[in-house]
C-alpha angles and dihedrals in degrees: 000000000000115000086189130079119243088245096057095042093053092050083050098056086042094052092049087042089062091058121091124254102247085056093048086050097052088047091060092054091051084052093055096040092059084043103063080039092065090042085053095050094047087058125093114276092230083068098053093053113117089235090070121097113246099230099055083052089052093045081062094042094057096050088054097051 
């Protein structure tokens, strides 16, 4: 399913094809960054305390990635 036009969708990838590589690099890692946000957020709060350990967060990270 596509909610964009070709047309628009074309004129995006252009416009983030202009940009150079280290800036569309450092926009991926903005993307992934929100991303794990969101997944940290969706988890029970008991998880996200700072009394967790981090490696049992991560263990549920990772099976929602």
């Amino acid at each position: 399913m596509r909610d964009t036009s070709p047309e628009m969708g074309r004129l995006l990838r252009n416009k983030i094809m202009a940009l150079s590589g280290e800036m569309r690099f450092i926009m991926g890692a903005q993307m992934f960054d929100s991303a794990l946000e969101l997944i940290k957020a969706s988890l029970p709060k008991r998880l996200v305390r700072s009394g967790t350990a981090p490696a049992i967060v991560q263990a549920h990270l990772r099976q929602r990635t």
